[in-house]
C-alpha positions in Angstrom: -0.6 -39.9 22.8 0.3 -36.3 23.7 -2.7 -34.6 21.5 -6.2 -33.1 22.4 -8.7 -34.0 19.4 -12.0 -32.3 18.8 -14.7 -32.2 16.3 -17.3 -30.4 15.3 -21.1 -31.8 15.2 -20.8 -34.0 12.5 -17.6 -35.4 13.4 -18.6 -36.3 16.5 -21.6 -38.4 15.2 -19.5 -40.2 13.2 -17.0 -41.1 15.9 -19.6 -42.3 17.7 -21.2 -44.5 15.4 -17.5 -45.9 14.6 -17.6 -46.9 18.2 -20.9 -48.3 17.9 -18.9 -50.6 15.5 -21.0 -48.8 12.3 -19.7 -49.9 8.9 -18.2 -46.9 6.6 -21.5 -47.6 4.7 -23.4 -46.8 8.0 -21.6 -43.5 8.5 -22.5 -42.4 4.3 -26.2 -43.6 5.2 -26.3 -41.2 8.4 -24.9 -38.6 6.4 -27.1 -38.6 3.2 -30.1 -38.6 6.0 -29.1 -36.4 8.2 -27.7 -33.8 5.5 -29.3 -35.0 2.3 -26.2 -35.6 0.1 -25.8 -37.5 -2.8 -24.8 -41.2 -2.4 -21.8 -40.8 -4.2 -20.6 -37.5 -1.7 -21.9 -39.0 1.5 -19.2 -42.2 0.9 -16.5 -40.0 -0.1 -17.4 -37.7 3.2 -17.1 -41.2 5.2 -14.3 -42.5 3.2 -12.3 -38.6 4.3 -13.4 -38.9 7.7 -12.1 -42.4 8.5 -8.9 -41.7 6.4 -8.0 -38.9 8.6 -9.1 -40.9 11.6 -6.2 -43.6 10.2 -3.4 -40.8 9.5 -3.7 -39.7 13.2 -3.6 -43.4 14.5 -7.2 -43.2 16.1 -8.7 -46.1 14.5 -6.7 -48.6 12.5 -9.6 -50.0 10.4 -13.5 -49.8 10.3 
């Protein structure tokens, strides 16, 4: 792998708890918690997170 990857605050969170071994349901919980959204945003947030995570070949499932 030839690339640098960063995120910002929240991304970094969320990496971590995907290393923790955290469910994508875990990472929607942390985020309606820590940032009070809906149920229904928080899992899409998750569900954009990991999918991007995938594209770049970072984790291949969660």
């Amino acid at each position: 792998m030839d690339s640098i990857f960063t995120f910002n605050e929240t991304g970094t969170k969320l990496w971590s708890l995907i290393a923790e071994g955290q469910s994508p349901e875990a990472l929607a919980a942390h985020l309606e918690g820590e940032y009070g959204l809906s149920p229904q945003r928080a899992a899409n947030d998750a569900a954009a997170f990991i999918g991007e995570l995938k594209l770049e070949g970072l984790v291949e499932s969660v």
